[in-house]
C-alpha positions in Angstrom: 60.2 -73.2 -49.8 62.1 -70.4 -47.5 57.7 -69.5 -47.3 57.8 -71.7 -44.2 61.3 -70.5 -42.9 59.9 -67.4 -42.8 56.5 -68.5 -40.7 58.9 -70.0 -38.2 61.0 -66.5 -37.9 57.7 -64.7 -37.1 56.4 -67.1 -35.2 59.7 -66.6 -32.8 59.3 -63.3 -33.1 56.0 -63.3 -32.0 56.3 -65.5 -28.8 60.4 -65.0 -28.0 59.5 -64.1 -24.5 57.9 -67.4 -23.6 59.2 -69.4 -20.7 59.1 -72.7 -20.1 60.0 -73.5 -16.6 63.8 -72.7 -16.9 66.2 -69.3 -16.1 66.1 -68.9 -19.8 62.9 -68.3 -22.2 62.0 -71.3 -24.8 63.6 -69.6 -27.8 67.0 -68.9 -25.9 67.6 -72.1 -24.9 66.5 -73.7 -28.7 69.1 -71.0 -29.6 71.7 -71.8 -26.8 71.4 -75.9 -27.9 72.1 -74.9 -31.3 75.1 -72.2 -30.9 76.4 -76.2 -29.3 75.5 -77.9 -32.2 77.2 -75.8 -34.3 80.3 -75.8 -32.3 80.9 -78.9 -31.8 80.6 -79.2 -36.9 77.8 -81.3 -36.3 75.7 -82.1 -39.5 73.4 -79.2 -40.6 70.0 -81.6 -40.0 71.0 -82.0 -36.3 71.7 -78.1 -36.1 68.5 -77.6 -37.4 66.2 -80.2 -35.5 68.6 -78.5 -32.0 67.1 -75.5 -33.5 63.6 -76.5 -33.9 63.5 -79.0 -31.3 60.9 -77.1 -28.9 59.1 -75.6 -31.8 56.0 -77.5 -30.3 56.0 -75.3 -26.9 55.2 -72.8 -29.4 52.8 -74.2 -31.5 51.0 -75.8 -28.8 48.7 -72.8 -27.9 48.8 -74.5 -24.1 49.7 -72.1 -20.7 53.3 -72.0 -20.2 53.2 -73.3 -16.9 52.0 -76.7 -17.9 54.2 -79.0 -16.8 53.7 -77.5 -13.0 50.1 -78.1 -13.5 50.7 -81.5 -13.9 49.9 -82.3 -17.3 52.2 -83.3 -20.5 51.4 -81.2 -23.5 53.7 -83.4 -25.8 55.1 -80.6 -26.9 57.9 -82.9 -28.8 55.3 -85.0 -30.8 53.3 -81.7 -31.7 56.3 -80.0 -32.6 57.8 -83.2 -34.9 54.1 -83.6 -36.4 54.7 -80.0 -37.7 58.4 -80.1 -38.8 57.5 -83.9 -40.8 55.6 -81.8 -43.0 58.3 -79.3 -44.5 61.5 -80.6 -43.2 63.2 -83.8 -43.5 62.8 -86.8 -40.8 66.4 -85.9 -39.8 65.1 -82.9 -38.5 61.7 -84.0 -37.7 62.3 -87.5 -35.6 65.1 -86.2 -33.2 62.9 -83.5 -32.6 60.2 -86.0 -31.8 62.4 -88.1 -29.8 64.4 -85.9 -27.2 61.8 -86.6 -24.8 62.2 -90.3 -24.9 66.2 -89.4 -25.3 66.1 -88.0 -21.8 64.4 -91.1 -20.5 66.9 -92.9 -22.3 69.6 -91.3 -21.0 68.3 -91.8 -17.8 68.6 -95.4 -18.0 71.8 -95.8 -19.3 73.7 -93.3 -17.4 74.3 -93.9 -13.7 75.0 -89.7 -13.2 72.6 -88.3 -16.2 69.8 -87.6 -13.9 71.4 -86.0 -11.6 72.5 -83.5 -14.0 68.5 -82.6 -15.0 67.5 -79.1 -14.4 64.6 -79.2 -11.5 61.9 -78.6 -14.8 63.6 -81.3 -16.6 62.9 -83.5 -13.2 59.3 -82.2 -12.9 58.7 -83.0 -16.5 60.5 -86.2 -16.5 58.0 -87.6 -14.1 55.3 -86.4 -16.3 56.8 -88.2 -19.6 56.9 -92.0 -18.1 60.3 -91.8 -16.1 63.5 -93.7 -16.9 62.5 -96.3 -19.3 63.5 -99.7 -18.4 65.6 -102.6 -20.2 62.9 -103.2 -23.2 62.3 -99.3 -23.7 66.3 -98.8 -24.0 65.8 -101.5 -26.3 62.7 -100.3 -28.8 64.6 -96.9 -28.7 68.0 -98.1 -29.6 66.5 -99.7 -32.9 64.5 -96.2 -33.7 66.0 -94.5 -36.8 67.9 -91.3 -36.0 68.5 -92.2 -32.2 72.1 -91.3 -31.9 70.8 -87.9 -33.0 68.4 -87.6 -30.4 70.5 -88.4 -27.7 73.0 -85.4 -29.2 70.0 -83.2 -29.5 69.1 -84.0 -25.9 72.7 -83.6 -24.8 72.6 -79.6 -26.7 68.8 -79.6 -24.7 70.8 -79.8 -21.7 73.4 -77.4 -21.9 71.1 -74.9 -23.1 69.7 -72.9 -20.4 72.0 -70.6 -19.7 71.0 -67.0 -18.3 72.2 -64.5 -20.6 74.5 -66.2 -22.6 74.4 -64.4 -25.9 73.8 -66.6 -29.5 73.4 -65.6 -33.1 69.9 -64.6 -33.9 67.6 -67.4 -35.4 68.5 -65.8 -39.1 71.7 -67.4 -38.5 70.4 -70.4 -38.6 68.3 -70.2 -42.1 71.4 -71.9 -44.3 70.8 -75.5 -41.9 67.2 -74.8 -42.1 66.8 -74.5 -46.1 69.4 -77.5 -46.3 66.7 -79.6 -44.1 63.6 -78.8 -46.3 61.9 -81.6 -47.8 62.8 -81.0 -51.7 
């Protein structure tokens, strides 16, 4: 089982210098979001789908400037796909559903969107916008979308130049918790 903890630890390893559009690179800020999680004694499945939450902006295998070439890459939905198979929906679905937590978010909170990053704008546009009264809805009856919104809330506050976190080995207790058994 720790077999697959240890593909995700390489494959960090492997692309930590990745951007994605903020001052930070992709594996900082799943890092930052999750130094939050922690901090704030949140249940080890939400630390570890903060951790994992991007996962799919490396496994996607797209340019990293996608989102200013106008496209989507779902990176949420390919990440979730992934993580369903070895971790626990818990991990997997608030991973698949900060994207729509964003838009969410945006819809329910008068002052959200003006707290976006400018990527977080650009890529809003590109993920359907705020979603309106029957999307707020559907989403409010998904399972694990209280999570979500937290996970988007760590999303947020993690893109911070050079703040300094615990390398992803830190991390591996959450992660073996959050493994399908």
């Amino acid at each position: 089982m720790s077999e697959i903890i240890d593909r995700i630890f390489d494959i960090w390893q492997r692309q930590s210098h990745l951007d994605y559009g903020e001052a930070v690179t992709t594996v900082e800020h799943m890092l930052q979001g999750a130094v939050f999680a922690e901090r704030d004694g949140v249940h080890d499945t939400l630390i570890a789908a903060t951790v994992l939450h991007d996962i799919g902006h490396l496994l996607h295998g797209l340019p990293e400037d996608i989102a200013e070439q106008g496209v989507d890459g779902l990176h949420e939905e390919v990440g979730a796909n992934w993580l369903a198979q070895h971790f626990v929906a818990a991990v997997s679905e608030p991973a698949r559903l900060h994207v729509p937590a964003k838009r969410y978010l945006c819809a329910v909170e008068p002052t959200y969107f003006d707290t976006l990053s400018p990527s977080s704008v650009q890529s809003l546009k590109l993920q359907g916008g705020p979603f309106n009264d029957d999307e707020v809805a559907d989403f409010e009856r998904l399972d694990h979308w209280q999570d979500a919104v937290q996970l988007r809330r760590y999303d947020d506050m993690g893109k911070v130049p050079g703040m300094v976190t615990p390398e992803v080995q830190h991390y591996r207790p959450q992660l073996v918790a959050s493994l399908i058994p």
